[in-house]
DRENDODREN-509688 format. One record per residue (C-alpha): residue number from 1; residue in one letter; x negated, y, z negated. Coordinates in Angstrom, 2 decimals, decimal comma. Example, Ala and Ser with C-alpha at 12.3 -4.5 7.8 and 13.67 -1.06 7.14 Angstrom:
<sites>
   num   residu         x         y         z
     1        A    -12,30     -4,50     -7,80
     2        S    -13,67     -1,06     -7,14
</sites>
This chain:
<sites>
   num   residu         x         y         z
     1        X      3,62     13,22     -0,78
     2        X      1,48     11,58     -3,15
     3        X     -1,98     10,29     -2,15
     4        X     -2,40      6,47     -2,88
     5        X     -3,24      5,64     -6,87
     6        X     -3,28      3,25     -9,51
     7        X     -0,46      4,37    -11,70
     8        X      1,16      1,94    -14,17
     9        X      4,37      4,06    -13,98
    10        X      7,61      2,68    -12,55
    11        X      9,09      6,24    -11,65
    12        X     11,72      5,81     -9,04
    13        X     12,62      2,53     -9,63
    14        X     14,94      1,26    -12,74
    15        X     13,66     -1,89    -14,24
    16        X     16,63     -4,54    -14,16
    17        X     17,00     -8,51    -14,18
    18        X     17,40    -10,03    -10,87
    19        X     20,39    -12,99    -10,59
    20        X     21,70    -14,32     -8,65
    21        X     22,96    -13,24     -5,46
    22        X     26,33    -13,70     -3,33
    23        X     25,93    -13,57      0,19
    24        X     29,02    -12,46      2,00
    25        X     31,76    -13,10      0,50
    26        X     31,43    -17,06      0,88
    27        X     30,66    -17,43     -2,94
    28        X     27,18    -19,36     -2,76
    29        X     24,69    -18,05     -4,57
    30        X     21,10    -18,09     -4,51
    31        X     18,31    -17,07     -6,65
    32        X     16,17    -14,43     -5,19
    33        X     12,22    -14,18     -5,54
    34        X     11,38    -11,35     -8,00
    35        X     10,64     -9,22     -4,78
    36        X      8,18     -5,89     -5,28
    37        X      7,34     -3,01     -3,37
    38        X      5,10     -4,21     -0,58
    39        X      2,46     -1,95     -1,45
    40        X     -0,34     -1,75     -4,74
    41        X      0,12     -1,18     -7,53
    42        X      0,96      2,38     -8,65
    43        X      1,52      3,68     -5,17
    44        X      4,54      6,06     -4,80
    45        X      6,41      5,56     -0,89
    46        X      9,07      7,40      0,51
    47        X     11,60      4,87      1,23
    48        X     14,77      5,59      3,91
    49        X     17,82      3,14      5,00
    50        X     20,42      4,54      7,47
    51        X     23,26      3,33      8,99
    52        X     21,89      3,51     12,26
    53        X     18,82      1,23     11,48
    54        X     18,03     -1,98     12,89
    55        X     19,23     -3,90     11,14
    56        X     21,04     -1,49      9,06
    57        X     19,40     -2,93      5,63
    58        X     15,69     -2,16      6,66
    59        X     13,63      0,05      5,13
    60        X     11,10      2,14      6,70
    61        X      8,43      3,15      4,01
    62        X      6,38      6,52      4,79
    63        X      3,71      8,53      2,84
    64        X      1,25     11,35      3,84
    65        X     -1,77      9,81      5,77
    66        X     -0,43      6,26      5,52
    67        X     -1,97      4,88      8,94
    68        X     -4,12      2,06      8,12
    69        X     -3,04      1,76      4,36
    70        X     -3,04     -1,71      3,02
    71        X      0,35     -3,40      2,96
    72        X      0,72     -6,74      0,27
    73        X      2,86     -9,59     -0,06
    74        X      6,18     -8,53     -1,66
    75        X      6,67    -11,58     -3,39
    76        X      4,60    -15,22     -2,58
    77        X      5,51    -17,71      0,00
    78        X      3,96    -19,06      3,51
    79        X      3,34    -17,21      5,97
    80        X      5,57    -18,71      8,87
    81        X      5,23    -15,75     11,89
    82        X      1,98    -13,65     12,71
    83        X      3,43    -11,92     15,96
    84        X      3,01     -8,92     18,27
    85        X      5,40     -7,89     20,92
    86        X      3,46     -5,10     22,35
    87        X      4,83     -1,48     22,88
    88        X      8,26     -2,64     22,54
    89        X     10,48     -3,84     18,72
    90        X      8,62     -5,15     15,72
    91        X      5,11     -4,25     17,39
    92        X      2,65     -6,39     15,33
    93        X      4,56     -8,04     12,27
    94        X      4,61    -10,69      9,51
    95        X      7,54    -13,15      8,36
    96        X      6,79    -14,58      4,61
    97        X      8,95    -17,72      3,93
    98        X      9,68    -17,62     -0,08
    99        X     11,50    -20,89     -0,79
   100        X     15,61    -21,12     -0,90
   101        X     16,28    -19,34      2,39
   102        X     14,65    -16,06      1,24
   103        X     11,88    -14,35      3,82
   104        X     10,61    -10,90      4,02
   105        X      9,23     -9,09      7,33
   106        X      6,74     -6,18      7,47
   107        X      6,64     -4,41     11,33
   108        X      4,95     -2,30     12,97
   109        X      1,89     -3,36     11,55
   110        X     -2,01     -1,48     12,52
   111        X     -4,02     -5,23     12,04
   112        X     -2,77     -8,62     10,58
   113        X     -4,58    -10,13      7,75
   114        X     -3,13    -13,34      7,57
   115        X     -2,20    -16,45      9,84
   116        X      0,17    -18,63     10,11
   117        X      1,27    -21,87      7,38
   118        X     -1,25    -19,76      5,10
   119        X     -0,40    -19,33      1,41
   120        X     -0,22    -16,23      0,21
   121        X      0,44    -14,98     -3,83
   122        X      3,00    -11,55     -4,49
   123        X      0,59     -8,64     -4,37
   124        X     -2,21    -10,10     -1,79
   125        X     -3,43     -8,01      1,28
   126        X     -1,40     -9,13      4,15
   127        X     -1,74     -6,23      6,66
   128        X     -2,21     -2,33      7,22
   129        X      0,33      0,14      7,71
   130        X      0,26      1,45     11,74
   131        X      2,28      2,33     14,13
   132        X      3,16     -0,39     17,25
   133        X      5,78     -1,66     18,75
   134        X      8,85      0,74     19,33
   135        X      7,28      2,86     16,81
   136        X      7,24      6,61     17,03
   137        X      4,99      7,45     13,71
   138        X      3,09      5,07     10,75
   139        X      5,17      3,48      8,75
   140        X      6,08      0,26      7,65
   141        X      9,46     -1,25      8,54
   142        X     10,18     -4,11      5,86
   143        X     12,94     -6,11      5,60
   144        X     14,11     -9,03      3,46
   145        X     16,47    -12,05      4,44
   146        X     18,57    -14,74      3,70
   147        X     19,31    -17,61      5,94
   148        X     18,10    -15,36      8,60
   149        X     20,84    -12,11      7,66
   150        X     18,88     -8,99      6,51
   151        X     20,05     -8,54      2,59
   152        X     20,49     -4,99      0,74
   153        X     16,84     -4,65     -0,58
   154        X     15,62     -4,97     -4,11
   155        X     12,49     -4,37     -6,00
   156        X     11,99     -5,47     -9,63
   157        X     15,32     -6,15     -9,86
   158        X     16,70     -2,87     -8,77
   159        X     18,67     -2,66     -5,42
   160        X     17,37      0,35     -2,86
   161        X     19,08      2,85     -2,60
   162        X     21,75      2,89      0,20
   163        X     22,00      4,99      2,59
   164        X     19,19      8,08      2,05
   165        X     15,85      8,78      1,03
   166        X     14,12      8,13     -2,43
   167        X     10,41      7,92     -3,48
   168        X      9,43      4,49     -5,09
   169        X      6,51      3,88     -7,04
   170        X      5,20      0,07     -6,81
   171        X      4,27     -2,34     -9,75
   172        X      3,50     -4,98     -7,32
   173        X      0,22     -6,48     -9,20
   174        X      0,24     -4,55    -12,14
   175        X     -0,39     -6,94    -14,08
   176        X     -4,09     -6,84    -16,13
   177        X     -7,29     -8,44    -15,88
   178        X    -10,90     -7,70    -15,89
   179        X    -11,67     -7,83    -12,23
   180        X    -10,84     -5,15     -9,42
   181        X     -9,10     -6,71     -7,01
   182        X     -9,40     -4,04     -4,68
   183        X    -12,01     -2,71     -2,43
   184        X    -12,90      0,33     -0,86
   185        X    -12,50     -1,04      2,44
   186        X     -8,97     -2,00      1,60
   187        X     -8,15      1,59     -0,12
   188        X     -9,36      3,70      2,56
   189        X     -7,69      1,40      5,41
   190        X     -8,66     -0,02      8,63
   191        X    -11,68      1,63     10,64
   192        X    -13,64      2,87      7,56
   193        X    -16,72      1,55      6,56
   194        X    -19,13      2,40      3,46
   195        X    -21,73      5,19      4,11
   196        X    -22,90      5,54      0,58
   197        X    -21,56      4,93     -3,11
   198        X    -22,71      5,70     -6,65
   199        X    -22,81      4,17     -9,95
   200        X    -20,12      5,55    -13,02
   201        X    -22,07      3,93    -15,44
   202        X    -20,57      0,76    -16,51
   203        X    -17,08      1,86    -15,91
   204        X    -16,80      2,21    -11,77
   205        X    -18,43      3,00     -8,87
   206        X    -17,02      5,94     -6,42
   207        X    -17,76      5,34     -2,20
   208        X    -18,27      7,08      0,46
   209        X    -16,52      5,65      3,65
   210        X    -15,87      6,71      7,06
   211        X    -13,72      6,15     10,41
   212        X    -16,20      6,50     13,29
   213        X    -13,47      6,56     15,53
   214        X    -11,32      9,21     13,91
   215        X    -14,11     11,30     12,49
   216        X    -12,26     11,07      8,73
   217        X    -14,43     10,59      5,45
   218        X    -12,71      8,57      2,60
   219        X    -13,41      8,66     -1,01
   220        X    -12,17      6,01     -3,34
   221        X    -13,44      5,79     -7,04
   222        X    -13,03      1,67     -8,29
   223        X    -12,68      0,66    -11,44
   224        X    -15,13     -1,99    -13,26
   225        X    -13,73     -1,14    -16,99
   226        X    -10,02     -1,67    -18,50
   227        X     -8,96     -2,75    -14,69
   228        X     -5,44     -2,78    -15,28
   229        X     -4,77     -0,56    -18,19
   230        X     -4,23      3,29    -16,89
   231        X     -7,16      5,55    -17,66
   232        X     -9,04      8,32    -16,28
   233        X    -10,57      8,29    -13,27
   234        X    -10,48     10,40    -10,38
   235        X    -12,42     11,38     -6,88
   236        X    -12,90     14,30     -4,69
   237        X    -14,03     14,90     -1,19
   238        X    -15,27     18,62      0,00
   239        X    -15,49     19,63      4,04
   240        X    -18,72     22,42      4,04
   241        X    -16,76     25,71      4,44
   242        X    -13,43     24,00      3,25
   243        X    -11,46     23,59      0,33
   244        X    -12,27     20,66     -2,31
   245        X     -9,49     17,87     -2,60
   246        X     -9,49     15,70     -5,68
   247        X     -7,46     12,93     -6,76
   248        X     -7,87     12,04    -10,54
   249        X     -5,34     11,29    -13,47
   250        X     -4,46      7,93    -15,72
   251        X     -4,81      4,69    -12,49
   252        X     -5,14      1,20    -13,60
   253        X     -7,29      0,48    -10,36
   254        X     -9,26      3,44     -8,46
   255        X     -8,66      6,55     -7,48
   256        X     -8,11      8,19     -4,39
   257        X     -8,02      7,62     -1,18
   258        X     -9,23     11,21     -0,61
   259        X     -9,58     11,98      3,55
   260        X    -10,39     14,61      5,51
   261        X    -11,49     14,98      9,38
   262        X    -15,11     16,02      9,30
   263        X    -16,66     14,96     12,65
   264        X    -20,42     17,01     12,66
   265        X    -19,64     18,43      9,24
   266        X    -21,47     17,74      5,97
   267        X    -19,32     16,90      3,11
   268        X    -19,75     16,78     -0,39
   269        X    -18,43     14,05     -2,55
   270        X    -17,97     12,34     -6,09
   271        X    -15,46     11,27     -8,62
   272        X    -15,46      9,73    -12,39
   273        X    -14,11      7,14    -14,65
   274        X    -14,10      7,66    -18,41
   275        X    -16,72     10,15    -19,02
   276        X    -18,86      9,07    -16,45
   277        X    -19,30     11,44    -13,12
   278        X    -20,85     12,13     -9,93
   279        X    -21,16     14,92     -7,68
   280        X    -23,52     14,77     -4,21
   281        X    -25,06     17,19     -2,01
   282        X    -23,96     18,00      1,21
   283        X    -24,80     15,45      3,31
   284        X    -23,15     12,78      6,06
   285        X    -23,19     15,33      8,79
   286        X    -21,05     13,25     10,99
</sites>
């Protein structure tokens, strides 16, 4: 599975033009929001539907390591439900109300970032991937409705496919601009907090971060040059007496996040953007 990036690819979705949209047979239409993958930009998700779902059109969205990765608004709207039924159904979850009878929901959630009547734009943090409710492993069960009936999904246009597995790579908030809009906080997930960081000269900064809780380090190099445009960038983490794990190619945003479990152990750690790198010492002995 591939580790979260900043990819300005659209591999594994097919760009199309959204219309309009029949809903059962009763011949009304209504216009959809231009809905996106509920994740960054340039993150690639397994995504499975099966008959047996509920309700059958869900998807549940799964990658390697996903618990605690950041989960956006799929398209804008006001938030209308911030709700957690405990060990049992959605868990914790969202409802996003996008105009013209058209919502989205996004269960099972690890932590809520957003309350209720707030605003919230396609592509803003609204949560973190977990695993509550009647959940038996992270992931994120998303839906989207229409006057309350769960609808056959679409991203960009491009209806999900029914019924299987497929990887999906998001362009939610690809668009360009000149400031990061993500953190490392926000990369690495919920629990981590920055240890140390370094300077790539002008064009990013790569961090250090770690889950006291878990014992996992998290590296994340962040763009501060051509945020938006794909370029190279990358970031490693290295476990003393382990193997070195590096994430690097052409991301818009950042690199990484690179984790490992590394409670009492020194690690090693760095990245680069453009020709700018960094490499530490051993060092953050848990």
């Amino acid at each position: 599975m591939v580790k979260l990036r900043k990819l300005l690819s659209m591999a594994g979705i097919v760009a199309a033009t959204a219309g309009a949209l029949v809903v059962g047979g009763a011949g009304v239409a209504s216009a959809a929001p231009s809905f996106q993958l509920p994740f960054p930009c340039g993150q690639v998700w397994s995504g499975q539907t099966r008959t047996n779902h509920s309700p059958a059109n869900a998807i549940d969205f799964n990658r390697t390591n996903d618990e605690g990765d950041p989960v956006v608004a799929s398209a804008g709207g006001t938030v209308t439900r911030v709700a957690d039924t405990g060990s049992t159904s959605y868990g914790r979850w969202i409802e996003i109300d996008h105009g013209s009878g058209w919502r989205s929901r996004y269960a099972h959630l690890s932590a809520q970032r957003v309350s209720v009547g707030q605003s919230v734009s396609r592509g803003q943090t609204i949560g973190n991937v977990g695993n509550t409710g009647g959940s038996t492993g992270a992931h994120l069960h998303f839906e989207q409705l229409l006057n309350g009936a769960a609808q056959r999904i679409v991203f960009n246009g491009a209806q999900a496919l029914y019924w299987g597995t497929k990887n999906y790579t998001s362009n939610n908030g690809c668009g360009g601009g000149s400031t990061n809009p993500y953190t490392p906080a926000e990369v690495c997930g919920a629990g981590f907090t920055q240890i140390n960081s370094a300077a790539l000269g002008t064009a990013g900064r790569v961090y250090l971060m770690y889950n006291a809780s878990t014992g996992y380090n998290c590296v994340t190099t962040i763009k501060s040059t051509s945020v938006g445009t794909a370029s190279s960038v990358s970031a490693f983490l290295e476990v003393q007496g382990g193997t070195r794990s590096t994430d690097s190619g052409s991301f818009a945003y950042y690199a990484g996040p690179v984790k490992k479990s590394a409670p009492g152990t020194c690690v090693k750690w760095g990245g680069s953007a453009g020709s700018s790198t960094f490499t530490s010492p051993f060092q953050h002995c848990g």
